[in-house]
C-alpha positions, 0 to 999 in steps of 0.5 A, a space after each residue: 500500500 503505497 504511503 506518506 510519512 509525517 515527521 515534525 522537524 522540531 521546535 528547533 535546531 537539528 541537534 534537538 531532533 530524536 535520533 530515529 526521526 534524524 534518519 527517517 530525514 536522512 534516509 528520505 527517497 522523496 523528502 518534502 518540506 512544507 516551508 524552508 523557513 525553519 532553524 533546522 533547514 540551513 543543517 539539512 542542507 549542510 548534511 547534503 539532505 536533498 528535498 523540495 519545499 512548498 515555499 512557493 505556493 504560499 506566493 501563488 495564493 492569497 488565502 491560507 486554505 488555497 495553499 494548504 489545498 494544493 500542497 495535499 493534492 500534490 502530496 497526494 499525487 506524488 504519493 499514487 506513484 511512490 512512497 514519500 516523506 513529508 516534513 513539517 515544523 514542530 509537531 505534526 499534530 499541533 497546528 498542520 492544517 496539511 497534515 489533517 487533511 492529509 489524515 482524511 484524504 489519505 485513506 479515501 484514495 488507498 494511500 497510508 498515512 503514517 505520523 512519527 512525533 517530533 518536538 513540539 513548539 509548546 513546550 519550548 514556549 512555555 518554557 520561553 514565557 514561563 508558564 505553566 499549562 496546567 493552570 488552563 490554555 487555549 493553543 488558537 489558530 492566527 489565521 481564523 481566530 474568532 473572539 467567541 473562542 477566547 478564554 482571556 482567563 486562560 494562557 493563549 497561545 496564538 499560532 501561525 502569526 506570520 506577518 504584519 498582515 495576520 498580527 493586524 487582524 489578531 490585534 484588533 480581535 484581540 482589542 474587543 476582549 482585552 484593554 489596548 495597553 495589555 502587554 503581550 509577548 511575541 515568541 519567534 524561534 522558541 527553543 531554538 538558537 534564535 529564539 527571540 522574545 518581546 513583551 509589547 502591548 497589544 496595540 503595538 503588535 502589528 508594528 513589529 517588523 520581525 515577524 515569520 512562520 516561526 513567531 507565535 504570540 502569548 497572551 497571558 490570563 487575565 487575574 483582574 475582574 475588572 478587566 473580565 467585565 465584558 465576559 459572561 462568565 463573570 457576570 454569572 459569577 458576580 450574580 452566584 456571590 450576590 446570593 451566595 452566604 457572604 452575598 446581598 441581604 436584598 438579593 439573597 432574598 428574592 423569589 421568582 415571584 418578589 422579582 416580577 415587577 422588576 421584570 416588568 419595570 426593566 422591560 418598560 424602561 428598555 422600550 422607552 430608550 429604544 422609542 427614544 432612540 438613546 443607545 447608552 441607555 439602551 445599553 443600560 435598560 438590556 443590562 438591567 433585563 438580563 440582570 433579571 434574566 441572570 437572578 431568575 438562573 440562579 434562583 432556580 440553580 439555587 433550588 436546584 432546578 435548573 441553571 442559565 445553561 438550561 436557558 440557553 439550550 432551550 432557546 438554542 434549540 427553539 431557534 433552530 426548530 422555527 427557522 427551518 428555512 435558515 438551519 434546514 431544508 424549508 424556504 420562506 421568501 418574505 416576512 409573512 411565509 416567516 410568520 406563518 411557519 413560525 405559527 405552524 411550528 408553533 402549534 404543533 409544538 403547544 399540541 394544542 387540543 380541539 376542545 381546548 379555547 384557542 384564545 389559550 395559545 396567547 401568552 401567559 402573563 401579557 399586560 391587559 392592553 397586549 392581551 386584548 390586542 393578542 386575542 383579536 388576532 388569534 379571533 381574526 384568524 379563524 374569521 370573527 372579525 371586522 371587515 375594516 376599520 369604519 365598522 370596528 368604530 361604530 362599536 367604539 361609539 355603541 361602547 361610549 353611549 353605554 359607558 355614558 349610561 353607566 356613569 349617569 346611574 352612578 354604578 362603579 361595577 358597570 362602569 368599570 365593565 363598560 370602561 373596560 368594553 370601550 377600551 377592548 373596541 378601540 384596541 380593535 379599531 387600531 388592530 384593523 389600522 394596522 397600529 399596535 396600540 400599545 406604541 400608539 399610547 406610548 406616543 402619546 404618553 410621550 407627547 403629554 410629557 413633552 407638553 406638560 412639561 411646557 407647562 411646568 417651565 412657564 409655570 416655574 417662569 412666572 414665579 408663582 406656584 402651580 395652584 394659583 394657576 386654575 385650569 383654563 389658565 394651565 389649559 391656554 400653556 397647553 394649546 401654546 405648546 401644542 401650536 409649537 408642535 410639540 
């Protein structure tokens, strides 16, 4: 079975290679090098070790994953007729995108592949910056790396930072985690003669001019909370110390139930920055809902019945199910085939019998307003609706005259009943115009704030306090201000 030997050159110079790797190099019938740019190259040449090398694919491409291609096709090709080695710095398992794809293309065309060891870098870095794994380490990838991968409370060893060009790239992903200032350490040769070391902080990394296939970059942990803000894990560990034995007297206290309000309140604050179009605010207001959405995690983490990993699964899970047209195979071509499979989806989901009201597939817990708006639309659905609006507002009118009656009789009980009659018909005659009525009060909650508030600085103007002014006096402000539109 034809076949292709993988050895690591090493982290370093020739003499650290093992012996019986030494003479798979020196005993090589085709001996190929995915780079000559590495300490132990220069000996094989003085040694009149012949080979040929891939240097000049990585001039031909312009993304990483082309050149990885082409070197396994190669490989793969010269292995069909005779049996090759196959050279790579460090150790072929560590960070050798070729050797993967070798291990899985390998096999499907009959061709062995066959990996010996060889010293990895690693360890001549950690020896090189002086820590220890142990404590926790992630060993990422230059060319692809996400932030979402970072642990910053872990040491980071970057790889594969070859030039200017990918330290840019690592340096501004590496700003959205860690301060500018942070101080980083540059590694180029590790283990070798020529190791080189440079602490620098993060903001100088791409102004080094020494950079190549042999540097890699430490970023040690961060030990600060202060410096950890940004990462979910701490806020989920600020919360579990508030209700922890030493923690908060007030948090340790609350219950799903005392916490409703706050939810509430958190809620109604965020969509009054969102109206208002105030983005530091905003930010604060979704802090302060998922404040509520953390403390809720841990009440229940506490009574042992479920944690914010149970959270995040089930919503995982839920928006993969009802975006099959995204995660699977259905299609949806416009907001409304959305909606409408979101409503299959869902039903199906609630398993909803046929005796049971379809008025309890609108949600639990809905403000009265909401809840009014939400069971006309499930109503409309199945064809108890008006035809247009004009219609839905001869009942608003039919609704005002009995409340009318109602209040002359003096009746509280009716009143309330027939107030609540009025306020259900003109939700219905927002629906049918296409408003939502809870922004269509929001806008004019606003907008008396706006003119009261007119009110009030004329009132504070004239020096006199607010009850020597009579309500025909406050009524005369109210028509100025609305004039000036506001």
């Amino acid at each position: 079975m034809k076949q292709i030997i993988i050895i690591g050159l090493g982290a370093g110079d020739l003499e650290q290679l093992p012996l019986g790797i030494y003479k798979k190099l020196k005993n090589a019938e085709q001996l190929f090098l995915r780079t000559k740019e590495h300490p132990a190259v220069s000996e094989l040449i003085d040694e009149d070790i012949s080979f040929d090398s891939f240097d000049a694919i990585y001039e031909k491409h312009d993304h990483f994953e082309a050149v990885y291609e082409e070197i396994t096709n190669t490989l793969l090709n010269k292995a069909a007729t005779t049996d090759i080695t196959y050279a790579v710095p460090g150790h072929p398992m560590v960070a050798e995108k070729t050797v993967q794809l070798l291990l899985e293309r390998g096999p499907e065309q009959g061709i062995n592949i066959i990996v010996l060891g060889g010293h990895s870098f690693l360890d001549s870095l950690f020896t090189a910056v002086k820590a220890d794994p142990v404590e926790g380490f992630q060993l990422l990838d230059g060319t692809s790396l996400r932030k979402e991968d970072i642990r910053i409370n872990q040491h980071i060893i970057i790889a594969q930072v070859y030039d200017t060009f990918i330290a840019s790239d690592v340096k501004l992903t590496l700003m959205e985690k860690y301060p500018d200032d942070y101080e980083v350490m540059i590694v180029t040769g590790a283990g070798s003669s020529h190791e080189k070391i440079r602490k620098v902080p993060l903001y100088e990394l791409d102004r080094q001019v020494e950079l190549d296939n042999l540097t890699s970059l430490y970023v040690p942990p961060v030990t600060s909370r202060e410096l950890a803000y940004k990462e979910f894990s701490t806020l989920r560990d600020i919360i579990a110390e508030l209700r922890g034995p030493d923690g908060c007297p007030w948090d340790k206290k609350q219950t799903h139930t005392t916490l409703k309000k706050y939810l509430i309140e958190e809620a109604y604050e965020l969509l009054d920055a969102i109206d208002r179009d105030d983005i530091d605010n905003m930010i604060e207001e979704l802090g302060d809902v998922l404040l509520q959405v953390m403390l809720h995690a841990q009440i229940g983490e506490d009574d042992g019945m479920f944690s914010i990993e149970d959270v995040i699964e089930s919503i995982s899970e839920k928006m993969v199910r009802r975006h099959p047209h995204v995660f699977g195979e259905a299609t949806a071509n416009n907001p409304e085939e959305v909606v409408a499979n979101w409503e299959k989806i869902k039903a199906s989901e609630k398993n909803i019998k046929a005796d049971v009201s379809l008025l309890s597939k609108s949600e639990k817990g809905l403000p009265a307003l909401l809840k009014a708006y939400d069971y006309q639309k499930i109503a409309a659905k199945v064809g108890f609706d008006w035809s247009q609006a004009e219609e839905a507002w001869k009942k608003v009118k039919e609704e005002m005259q009995e409340f009318e009656l109602e209040l002359a009789k003096g009746n509280k009980e009716e009143q309330l009943h027939e107030l609540g009659d009025l306020l259900f018909a003109v939700v219905n005659v927002a629906r049918l115009l296409g408003f939502h009525p809870e922004e269509a009060l929001q806008a004019s909650n606003e907008k008396f704030y706006r003119r009261f508030s007119y009110v009030e600085e004329k009132v504070r103007e004239s020096g006199k306090p607010f009850k020597e002014f009579n309500l025909e006096a406050l009524d005369q402000l109210w028509d100025v201000a609305k004039k000036e539109g506001l």
